[in-house]
C-alpha positions as CSV (number, residue, x, y, z in Angstrom):
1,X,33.5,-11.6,-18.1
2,X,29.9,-13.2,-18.2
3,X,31.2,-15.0,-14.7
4,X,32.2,-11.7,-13.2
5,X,29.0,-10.0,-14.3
6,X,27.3,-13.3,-12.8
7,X,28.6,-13.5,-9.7
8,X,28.5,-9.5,-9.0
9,X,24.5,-9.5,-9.9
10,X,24.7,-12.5,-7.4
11,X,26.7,-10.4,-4.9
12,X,24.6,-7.3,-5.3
13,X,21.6,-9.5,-4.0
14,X,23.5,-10.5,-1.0
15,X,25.1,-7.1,-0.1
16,X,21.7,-5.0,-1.2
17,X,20.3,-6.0,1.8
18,X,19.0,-2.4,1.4
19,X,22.1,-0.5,1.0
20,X,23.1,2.0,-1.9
21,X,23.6,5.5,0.2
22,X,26.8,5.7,-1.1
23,X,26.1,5.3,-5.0
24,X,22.2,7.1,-5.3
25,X,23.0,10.2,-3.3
26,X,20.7,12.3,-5.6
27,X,16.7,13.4,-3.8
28,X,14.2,11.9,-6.2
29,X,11.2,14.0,-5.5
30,X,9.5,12.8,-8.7
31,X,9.7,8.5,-8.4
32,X,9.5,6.2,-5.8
33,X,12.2,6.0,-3.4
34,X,12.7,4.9,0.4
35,X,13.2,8.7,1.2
36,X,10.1,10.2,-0.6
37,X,7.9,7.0,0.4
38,X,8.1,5.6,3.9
39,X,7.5,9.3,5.3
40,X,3.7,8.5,6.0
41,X,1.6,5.9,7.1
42,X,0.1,6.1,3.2
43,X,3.6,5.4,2.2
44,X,4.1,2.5,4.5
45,X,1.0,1.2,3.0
46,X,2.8,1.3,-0.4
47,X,5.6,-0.8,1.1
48,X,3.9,-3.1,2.8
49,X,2.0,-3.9,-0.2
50,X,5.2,-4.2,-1.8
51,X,6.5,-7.2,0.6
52,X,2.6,-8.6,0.3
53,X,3.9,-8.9,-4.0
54,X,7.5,-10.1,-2.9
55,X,6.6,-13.0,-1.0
56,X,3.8,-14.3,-3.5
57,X,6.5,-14.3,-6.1
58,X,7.8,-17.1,-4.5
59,X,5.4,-19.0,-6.9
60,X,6.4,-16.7,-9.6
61,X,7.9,-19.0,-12.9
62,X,8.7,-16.9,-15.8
63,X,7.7,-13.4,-15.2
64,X,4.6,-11.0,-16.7
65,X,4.8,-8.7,-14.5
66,X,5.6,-11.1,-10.9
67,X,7.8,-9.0,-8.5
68,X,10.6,-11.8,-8.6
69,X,11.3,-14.4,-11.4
70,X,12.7,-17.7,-11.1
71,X,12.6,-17.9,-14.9
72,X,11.9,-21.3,-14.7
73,X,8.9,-23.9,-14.6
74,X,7.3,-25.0,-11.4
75,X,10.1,-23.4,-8.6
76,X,7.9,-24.5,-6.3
77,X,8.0,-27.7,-7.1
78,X,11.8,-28.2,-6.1
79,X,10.6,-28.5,-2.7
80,X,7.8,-31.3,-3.6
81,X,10.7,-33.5,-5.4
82,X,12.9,-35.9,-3.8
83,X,10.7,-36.3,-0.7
84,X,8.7,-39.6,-0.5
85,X,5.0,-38.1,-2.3
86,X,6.1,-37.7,-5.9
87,X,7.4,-39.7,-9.0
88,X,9.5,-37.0,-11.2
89,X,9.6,-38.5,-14.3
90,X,10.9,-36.9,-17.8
91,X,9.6,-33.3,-16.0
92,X,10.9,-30.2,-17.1
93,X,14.7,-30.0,-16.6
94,X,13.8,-27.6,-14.4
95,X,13.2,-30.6,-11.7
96,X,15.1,-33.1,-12.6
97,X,18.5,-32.4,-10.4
98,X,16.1,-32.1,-7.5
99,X,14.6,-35.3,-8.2
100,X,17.1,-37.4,-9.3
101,X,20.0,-36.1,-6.1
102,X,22.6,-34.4,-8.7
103,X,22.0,-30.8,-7.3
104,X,25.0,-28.6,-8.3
105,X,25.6,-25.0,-6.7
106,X,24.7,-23.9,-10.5
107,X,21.6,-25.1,-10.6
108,X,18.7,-22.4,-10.5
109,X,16.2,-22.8,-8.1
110,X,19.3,-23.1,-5.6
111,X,20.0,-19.5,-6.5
112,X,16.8,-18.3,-6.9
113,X,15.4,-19.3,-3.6
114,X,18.0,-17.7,-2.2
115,X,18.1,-14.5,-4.3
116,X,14.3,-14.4,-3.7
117,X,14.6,-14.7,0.5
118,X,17.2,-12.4,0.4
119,X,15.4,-9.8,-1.4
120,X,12.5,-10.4,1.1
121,X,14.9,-9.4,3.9
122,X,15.9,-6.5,2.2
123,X,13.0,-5.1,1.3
124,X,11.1,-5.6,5.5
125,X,15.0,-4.3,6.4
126,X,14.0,-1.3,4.3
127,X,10.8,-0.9,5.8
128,X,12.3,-1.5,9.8
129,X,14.8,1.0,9.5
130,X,12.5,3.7,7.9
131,X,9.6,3.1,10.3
132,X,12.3,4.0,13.3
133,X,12.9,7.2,11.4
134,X,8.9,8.1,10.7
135,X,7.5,10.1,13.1
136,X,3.9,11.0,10.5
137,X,1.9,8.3,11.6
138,X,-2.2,8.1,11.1
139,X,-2.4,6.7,14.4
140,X,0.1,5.3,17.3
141,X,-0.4,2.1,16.5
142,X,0.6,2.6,12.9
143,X,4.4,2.1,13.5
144,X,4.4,-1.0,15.7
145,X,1.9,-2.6,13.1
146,X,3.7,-2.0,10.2
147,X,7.1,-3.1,11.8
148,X,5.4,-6.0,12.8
149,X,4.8,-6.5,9.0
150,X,7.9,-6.2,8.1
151,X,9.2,-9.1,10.7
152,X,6.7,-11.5,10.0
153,X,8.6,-11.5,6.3
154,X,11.9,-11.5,7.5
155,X,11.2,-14.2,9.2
156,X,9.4,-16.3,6.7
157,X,12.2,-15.7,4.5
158,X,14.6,-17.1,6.8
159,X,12.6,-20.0,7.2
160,X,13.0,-20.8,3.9
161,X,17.2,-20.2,4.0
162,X,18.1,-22.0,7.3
163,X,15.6,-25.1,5.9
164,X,17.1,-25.5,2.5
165,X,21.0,-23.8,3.6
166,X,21.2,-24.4,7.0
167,X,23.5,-22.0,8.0
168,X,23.4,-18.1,6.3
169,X,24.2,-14.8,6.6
170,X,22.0,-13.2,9.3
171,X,21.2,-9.6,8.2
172,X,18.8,-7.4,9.9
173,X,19.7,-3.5,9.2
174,X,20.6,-1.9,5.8
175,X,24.0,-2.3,4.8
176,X,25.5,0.7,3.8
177,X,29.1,-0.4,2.9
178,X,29.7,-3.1,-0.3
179,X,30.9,-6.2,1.9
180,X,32.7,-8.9,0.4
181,X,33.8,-10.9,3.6
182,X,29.8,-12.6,5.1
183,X,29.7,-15.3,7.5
184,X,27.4,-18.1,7.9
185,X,25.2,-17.3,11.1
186,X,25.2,-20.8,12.9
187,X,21.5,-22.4,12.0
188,X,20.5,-22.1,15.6
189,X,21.3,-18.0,16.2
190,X,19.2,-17.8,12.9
191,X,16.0,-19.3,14.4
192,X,16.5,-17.7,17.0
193,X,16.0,-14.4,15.6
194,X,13.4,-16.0,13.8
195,X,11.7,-16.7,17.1
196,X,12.2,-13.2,18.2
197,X,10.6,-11.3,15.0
198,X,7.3,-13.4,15.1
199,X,6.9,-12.8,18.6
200,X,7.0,-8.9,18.2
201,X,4.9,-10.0,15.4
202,X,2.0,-11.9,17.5
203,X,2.5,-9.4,19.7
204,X,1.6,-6.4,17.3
205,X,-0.3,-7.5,14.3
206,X,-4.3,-7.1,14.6
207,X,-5.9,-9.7,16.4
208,X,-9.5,-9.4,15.0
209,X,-9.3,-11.3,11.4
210,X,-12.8,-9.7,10.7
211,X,-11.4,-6.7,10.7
212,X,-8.6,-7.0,8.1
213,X,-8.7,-7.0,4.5
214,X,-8.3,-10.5,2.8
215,X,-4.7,-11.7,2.9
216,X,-3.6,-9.3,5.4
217,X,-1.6,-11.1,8.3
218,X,-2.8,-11.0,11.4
219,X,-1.7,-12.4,15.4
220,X,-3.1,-15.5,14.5
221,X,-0.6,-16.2,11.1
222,X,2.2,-15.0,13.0
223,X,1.5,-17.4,16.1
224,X,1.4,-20.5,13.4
225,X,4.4,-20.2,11.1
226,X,6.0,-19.2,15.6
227,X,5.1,-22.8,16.5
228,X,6.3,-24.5,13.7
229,X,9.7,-22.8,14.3
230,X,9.4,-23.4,18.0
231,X,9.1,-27.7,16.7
232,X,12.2,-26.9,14.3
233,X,14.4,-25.3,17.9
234,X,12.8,-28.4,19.8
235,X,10.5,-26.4,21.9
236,X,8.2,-28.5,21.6
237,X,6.4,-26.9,24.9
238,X,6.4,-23.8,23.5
239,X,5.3,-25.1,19.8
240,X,2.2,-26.4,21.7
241,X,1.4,-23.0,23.6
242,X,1.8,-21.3,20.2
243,X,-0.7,-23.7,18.8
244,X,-3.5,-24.0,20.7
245,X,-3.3,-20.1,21.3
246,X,-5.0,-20.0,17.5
247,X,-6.8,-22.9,17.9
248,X,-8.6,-21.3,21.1
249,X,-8.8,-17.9,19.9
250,X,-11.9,-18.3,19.0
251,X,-11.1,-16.9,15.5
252,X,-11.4,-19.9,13.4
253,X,-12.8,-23.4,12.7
254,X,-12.0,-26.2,10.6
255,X,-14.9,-26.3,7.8
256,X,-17.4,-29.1,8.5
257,X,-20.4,-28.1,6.7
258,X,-21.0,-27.5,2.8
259,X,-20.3,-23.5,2.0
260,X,-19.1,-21.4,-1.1
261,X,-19.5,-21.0,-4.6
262,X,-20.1,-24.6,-5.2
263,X,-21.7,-26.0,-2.2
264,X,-25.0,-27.1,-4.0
265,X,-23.3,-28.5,-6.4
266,X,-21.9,-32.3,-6.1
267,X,-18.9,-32.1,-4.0
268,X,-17.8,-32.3,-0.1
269,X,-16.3,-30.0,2.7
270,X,-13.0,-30.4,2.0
271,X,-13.4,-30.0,-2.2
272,X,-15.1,-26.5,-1.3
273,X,-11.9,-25.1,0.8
274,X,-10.5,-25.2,-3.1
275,X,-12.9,-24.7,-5.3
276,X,-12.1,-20.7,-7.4
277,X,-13.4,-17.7,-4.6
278,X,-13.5,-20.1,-1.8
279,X,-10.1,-19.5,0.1
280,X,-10.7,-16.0,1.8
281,X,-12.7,-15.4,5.1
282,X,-14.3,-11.9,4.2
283,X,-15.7,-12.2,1.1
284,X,-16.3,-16.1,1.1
285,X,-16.8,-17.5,4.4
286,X,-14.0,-19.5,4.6
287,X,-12.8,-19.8,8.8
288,X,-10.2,-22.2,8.5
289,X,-7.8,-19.9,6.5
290,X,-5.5,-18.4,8.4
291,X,-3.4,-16.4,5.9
292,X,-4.2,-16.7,2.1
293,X,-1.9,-15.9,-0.5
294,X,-4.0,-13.4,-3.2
295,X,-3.9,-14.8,-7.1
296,X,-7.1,-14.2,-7.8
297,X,-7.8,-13.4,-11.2
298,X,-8.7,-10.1,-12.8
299,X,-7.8,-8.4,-9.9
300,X,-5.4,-5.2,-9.6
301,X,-2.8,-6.8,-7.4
302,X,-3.6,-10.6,-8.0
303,X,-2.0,-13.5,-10.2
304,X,-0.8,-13.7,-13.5
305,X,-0.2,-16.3,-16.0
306,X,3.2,-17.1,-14.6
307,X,2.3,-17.8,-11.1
308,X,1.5,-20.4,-9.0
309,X,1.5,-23.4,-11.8
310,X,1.2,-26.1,-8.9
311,X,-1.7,-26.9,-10.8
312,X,-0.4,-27.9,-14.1
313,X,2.7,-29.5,-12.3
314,X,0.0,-32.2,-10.8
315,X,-2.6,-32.8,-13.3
316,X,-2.2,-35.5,-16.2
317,X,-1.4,-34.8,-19.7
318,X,-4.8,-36.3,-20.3
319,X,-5.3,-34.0,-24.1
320,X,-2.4,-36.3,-25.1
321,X,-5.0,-39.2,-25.4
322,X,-7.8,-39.6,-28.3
323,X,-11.0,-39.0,-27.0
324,X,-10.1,-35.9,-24.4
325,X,-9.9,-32.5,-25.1
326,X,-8.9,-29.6,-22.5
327,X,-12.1,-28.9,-20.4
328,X,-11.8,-26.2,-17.4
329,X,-13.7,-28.8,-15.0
330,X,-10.8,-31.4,-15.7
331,X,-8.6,-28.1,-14.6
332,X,-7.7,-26.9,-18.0
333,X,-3.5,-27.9,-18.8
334,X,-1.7,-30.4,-17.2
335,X,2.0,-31.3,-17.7
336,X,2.6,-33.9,-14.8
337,X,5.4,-32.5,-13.6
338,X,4.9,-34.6,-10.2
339,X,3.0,-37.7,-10.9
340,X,1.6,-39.1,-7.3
341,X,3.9,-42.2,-5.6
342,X,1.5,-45.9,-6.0
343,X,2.2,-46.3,-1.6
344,X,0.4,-43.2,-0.6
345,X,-2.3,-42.5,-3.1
346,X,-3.2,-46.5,-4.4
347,X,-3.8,-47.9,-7.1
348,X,-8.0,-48.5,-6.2
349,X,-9.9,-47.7,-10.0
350,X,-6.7,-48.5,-12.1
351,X,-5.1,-51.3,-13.8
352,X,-2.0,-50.2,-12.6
353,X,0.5,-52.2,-11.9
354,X,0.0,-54.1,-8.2
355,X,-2.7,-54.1,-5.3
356,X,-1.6,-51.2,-3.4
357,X,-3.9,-50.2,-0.8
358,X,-2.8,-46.7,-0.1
359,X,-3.2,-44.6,3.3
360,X,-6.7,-43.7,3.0
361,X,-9.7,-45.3,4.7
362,X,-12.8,-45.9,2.6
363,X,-14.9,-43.3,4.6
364,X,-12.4,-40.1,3.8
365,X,-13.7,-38.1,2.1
366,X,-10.1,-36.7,1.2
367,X,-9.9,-39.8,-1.2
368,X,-13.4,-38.9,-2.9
369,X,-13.5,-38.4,-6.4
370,X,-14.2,-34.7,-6.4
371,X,-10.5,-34.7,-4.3
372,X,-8.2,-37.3,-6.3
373,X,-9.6,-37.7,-9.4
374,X,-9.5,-41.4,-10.3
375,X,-12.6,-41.5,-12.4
376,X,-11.9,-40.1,-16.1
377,X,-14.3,-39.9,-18.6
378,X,-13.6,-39.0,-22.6
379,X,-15.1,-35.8,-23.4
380,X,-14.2,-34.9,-26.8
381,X,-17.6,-34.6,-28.6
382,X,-16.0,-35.7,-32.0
383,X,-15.2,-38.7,-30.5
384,X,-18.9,-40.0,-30.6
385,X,-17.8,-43.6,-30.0
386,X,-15.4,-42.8,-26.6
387,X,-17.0,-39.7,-25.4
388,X,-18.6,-40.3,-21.8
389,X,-16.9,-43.7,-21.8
390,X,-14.6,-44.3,-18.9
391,X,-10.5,-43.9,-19.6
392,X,-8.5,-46.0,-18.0
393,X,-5.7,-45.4,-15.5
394,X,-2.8,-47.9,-16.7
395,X,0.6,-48.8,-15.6
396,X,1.4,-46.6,-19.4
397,X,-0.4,-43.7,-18.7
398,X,0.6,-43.3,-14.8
399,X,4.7,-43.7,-15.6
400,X,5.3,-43.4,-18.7
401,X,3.1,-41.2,-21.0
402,X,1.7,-39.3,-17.9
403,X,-1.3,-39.0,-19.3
404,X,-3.7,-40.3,-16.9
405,X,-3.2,-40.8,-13.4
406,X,-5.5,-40.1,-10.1
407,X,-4.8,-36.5,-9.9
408,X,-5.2,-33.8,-7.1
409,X,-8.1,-31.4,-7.5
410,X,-7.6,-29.3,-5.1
411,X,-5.2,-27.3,-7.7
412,X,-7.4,-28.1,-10.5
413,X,-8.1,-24.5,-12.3
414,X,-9.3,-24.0,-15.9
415,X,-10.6,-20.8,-17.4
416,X,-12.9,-21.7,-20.5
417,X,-11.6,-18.7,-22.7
418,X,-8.1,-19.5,-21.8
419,X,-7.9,-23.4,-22.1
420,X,-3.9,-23.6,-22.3
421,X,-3.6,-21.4,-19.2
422,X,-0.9,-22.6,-17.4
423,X,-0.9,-20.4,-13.8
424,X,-3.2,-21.1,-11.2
425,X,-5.4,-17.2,-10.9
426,X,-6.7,-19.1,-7.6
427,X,-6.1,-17.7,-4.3
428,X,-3.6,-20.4,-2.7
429,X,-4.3,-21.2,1.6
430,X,-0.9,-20.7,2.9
431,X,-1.9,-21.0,6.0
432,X,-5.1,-23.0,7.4
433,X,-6.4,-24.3,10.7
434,X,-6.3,-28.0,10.3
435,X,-2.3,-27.6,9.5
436,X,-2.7,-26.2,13.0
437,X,-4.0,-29.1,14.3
438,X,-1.0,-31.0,13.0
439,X,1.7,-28.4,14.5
440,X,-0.1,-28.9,17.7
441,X,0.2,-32.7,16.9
442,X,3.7,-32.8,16.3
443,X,4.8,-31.0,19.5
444,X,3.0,-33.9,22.0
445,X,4.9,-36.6,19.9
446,X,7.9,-34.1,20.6
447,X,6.9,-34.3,24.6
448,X,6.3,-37.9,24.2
449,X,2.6,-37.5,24.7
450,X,1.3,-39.8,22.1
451,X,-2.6,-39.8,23.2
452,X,-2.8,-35.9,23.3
453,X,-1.1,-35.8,20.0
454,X,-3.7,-38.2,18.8
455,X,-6.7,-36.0,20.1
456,X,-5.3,-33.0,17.7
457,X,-5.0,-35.4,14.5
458,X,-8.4,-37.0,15.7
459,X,-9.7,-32.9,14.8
460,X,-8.5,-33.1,11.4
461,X,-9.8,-36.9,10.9
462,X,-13.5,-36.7,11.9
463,X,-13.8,-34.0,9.9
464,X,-12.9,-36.0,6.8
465,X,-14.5,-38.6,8.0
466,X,-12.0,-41.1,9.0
467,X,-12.0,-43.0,11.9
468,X,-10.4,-41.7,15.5
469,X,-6.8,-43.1,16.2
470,X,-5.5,-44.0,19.5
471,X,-2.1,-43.5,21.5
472,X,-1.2,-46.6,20.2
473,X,-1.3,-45.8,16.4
474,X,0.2,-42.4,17.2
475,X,3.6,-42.3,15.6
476,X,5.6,-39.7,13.4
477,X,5.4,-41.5,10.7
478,X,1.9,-42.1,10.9
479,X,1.4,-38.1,11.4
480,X,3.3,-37.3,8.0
481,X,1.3,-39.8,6.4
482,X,-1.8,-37.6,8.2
483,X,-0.1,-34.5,6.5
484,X,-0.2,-36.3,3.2
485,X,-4.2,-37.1,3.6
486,X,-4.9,-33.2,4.5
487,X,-1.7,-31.4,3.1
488,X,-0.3,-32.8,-0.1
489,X,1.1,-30.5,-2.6
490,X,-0.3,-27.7,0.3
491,X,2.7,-28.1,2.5
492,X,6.4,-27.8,1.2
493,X,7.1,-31.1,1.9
494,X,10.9,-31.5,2.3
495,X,10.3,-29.0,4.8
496,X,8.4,-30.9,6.6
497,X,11.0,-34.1,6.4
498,X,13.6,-32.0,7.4
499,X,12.2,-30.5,10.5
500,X,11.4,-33.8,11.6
501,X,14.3,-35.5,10.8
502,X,12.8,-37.8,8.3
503,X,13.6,-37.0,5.2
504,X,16.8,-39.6,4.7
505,X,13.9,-42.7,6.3
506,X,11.1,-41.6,4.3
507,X,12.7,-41.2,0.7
508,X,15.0,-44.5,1.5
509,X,11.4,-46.4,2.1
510,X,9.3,-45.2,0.0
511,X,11.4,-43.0,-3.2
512,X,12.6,-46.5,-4.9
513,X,14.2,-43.9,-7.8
514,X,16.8,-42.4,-5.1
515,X,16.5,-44.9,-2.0
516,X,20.0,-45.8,-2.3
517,X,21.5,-42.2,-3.6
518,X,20.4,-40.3,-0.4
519,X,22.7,-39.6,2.5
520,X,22.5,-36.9,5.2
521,X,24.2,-34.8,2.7
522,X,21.5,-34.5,0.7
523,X,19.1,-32.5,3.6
524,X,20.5,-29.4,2.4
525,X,20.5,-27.4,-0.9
526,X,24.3,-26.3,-1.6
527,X,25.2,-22.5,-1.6
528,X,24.5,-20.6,-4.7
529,X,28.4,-21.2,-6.3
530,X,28.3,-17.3,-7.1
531,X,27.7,-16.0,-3.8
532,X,30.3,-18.4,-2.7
533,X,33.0,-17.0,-5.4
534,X,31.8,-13.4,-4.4
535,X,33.0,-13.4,-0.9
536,X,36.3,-13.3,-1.5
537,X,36.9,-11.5,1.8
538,X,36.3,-14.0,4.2
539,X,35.8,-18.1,4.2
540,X,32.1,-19.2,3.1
541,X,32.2,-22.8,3.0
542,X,30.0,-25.0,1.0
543,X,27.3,-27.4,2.5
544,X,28.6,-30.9,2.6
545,X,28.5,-33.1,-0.4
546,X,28.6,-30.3,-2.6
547,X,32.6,-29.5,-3.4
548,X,34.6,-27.0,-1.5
């Protein structure tokens, strides 16, 4: 019975692609209802706020209030492990199939993910279907805006499904009718709609980002996430038009100068874009974010303790070791969920095991102190004998204890009346301009034009202060490495991999935990077993590698 119930709640996600007319017939003039609600531009607001909630919950762990739970630690995460950035070692369970390449249909962020993308679709469905029936708008642009909306999210959910499923049911209307016989649309159909929504979307969202409240999307979002999904068709033409439309729109700029809450403080550029109330354009002067993701705390509308704990998935355990207690400025709770791979960040500072250089230049100022922390320092002021003594950064503490390792700040977060806290209450960039820069980058190397593809990474480099790179150093592999310097933990990095063909390479070279385990099979996520054993109408087979 508990399978039945399981696989029907599962079901109901797929088939509610919006539908219920047959089974809620009644008029519900007192609650909130599709009928009642998207009958004014007001109302549309309401909904449009709604799929602003939906898509945050993406970062959403155990609940308190989140619009979507993945009742389970760090879901985000999943998409961090088994790439070729991060050790996953005695993690929350949570991780470990991910990392260690046992992924069953069963396991729950496979579900989730989906459940959660599906429910995105639904919901901007919802919202398409009712803005064709509207006809009280505030003003003629109202409709075309909000639709616009509406398929910028259905297509950023997709993105998610055809990247980690390849293949899925392409929905774009409310279902009325319980179905029990989907299809898997073929991968490429699926981008293309994709393609299709966020050009109505560039076409119809507002281009003036002065002129939009904080986290609203604009031309300028939907013209990024459009080229990377013109790089993941191939178009690589196109993917560069898309591009350098935002990065010529005048609009924005990568951040070169000291700004913010913190920028007389000690610090750099690049450690502003994340220090607490720096992310947003409006309120703090921020012109590389293109679209920012609102957590911020105390706010009607913004995080909650079960959101967004990137941060305590990359910081150190460091209270685990006598001398240290939790301190906001060392980002308040850690549990190392993801400790940071020798080859990329180095082992410079530690007594760690080996000489490894890493992939930064002396002069970056993305390998500063104030953005991996290498230097630790007791602070526990009953400890009179360690406190303001250097810790060190052993072989122990990096691997095994997790206690101590050069950690990320850029998710560092602490709130000094809530040391424990484990979500992030921080604004998080989804999308910024120097990610731009790297799109743009990535479609030259797809045209085979290795020196223009340099000039976009050279943006992103002298701004960190590293040196210019020629046609000659310009490979893929050096331009994931780039994304590492300026993206890590930003970026959902098995995305990345996988759109470029390189996650199989990469995680062979440089994941020695699961070098020899990957295959090809293991560049998609199975299908959720209990949407599988709810089609019984028609065949839904499973991804490779994963059983029948």
């Amino acid at each position: 019975m508990k399978k039945i119930i399981k696989a029907s709640l599962s079901l109901i996600v797929l088939v509610s692609l919006g539908g219920c007319k047959k089974f809620l017939n009644e008029e519900l003039k007192t609650e909130l209802a599709p009928t009642n609600t998207f009958t004014s531009t007001y109302g549309f607001e309401v909904g449009s706020a709604g799929l602003y909630a939906l898509t945050r919950s993406e970062y959403n762990t155990f609940g308190e209030g989140g619009a979507y739970l993945h009742n389970g630690a760090c879901p985000y995460e999943a998409l961090q492990a088994g790439t070729d950035i991060a050790d996953v070692i005695n993690s929350d369970a949570s991780l470990t199939a991910f990392a260690n390449l046992t992924l069953t249909p069963a396991e729950r962020f496979v579900g989730t993910y989906w459940n959660w993308a599906y429910s995105l679709i639904s919901s901007a469905n919802l919202m398409l279907v009712y803005a064709d029936k509207n006809t009280n708008w505030d003003s003629p642009n109202d409709k075309a805006r909000f639709q616009a909306e509406a398929r910028f999210f259905r297509a950023y959910a997709y993105r998610t499904l055809v990247y980690l499923y390849g293949d899925v049911p392409y929905v774009e209307t409310i279902l009325y009718d319980f179905k029990l016989n989907f299809t898997r649309t073929p991968k490429a159909e699926v981008l293309g709609h994709i393609v299709d929504d966020l050009k109505f979307a560039s076409d119809n969202l507002p281009t003036n980002p002065d002129q939009v409240r904080d986290g609203k999307l604009t031309k300028w979002a939907a013209l990024h996430l459009l080229s990377e999904m013109y790089l993941m068709q191939g178009q690589y033409p196109l993917a560069e038009q898309a591009a350098l439309a935002v990065i010529n729109s005048g609009n924005y700029s990568l951040m070169k100068n000291r700004f913010g809450t913190a920028k007389d403080k000690p610090g750099d550029v690049f450690s502003d874009l994340f220090v607490e109330n720096n992310q947003n354009r409006l309120k703090n002067g921020n012109r590389e974010s293109i679209w920012v993701l609102q957590f911020e705390f105390n706010t009607i509308g913004g995080g909650t303790n079960s959101d967004d704990w990137t941060r305590r998935a990359w910081n150190p355990k460091y209270p685990d070791i006598t001398g240290f207690v939790l301190a906001d400025t060392l980002g308040g709770r850690g549990l190392a969920q993801l400790t940071p791979m020798k080859w990329w960040v180095g082992t410079a500072g530690t007594s760690a095991t080996g000489n490894v250089p890493g992939i930064f230049e002396s002069t970056d100022i993305r390998n500063s102190n104030y953005n991996i922390k290498r230097n630790w320092y007791y602070n526990n002021p009953n400890e009179t004998s360690l406190v303001g003594k250097k810790a060190n950064i052993t072989e122990q503490t990096w691997f095994s204890t997790k206690s101590l390792f050069p950690a990320i700040t850029k998710f560092f977060y602490g709130r000094a009346e809530n040391l424990s806290l484990t979500g992030s209450y921080k604004d998080r960039m989804k999308f910024r301009l120097a990610e731009t820069y790297l799109l743009l980058a990535e479609a030259y190397l797809g045209q085979n034009n290795p020196g223009k593809a340099a000039e976009a990474v050279n943006e992103v480099r002298k701004r960190a202060g590293a040196s210019v790179i020629n046609a000659s150093q310009m490979t893929m592999d050096m331009l994931l490495d780039e994304r590492i310097r300026e993206l890590i933990g930003e970026e959902s990095r098995r995305f990345t991999l996988v759109r470029t063909n390189k996650l199989v390479e990469r995680v062979r070279t440089y994941n020695t935990a699961i070098s020899s385990k990957i295959t090809a099979n293991n560049i998609l996520w199975p299908i959720p077993q209990s949407i599988i054993d709810a089609n019984r109408d028609a065949p839904f087979p499973q991804n490779p590698g994963y059983g029948r």
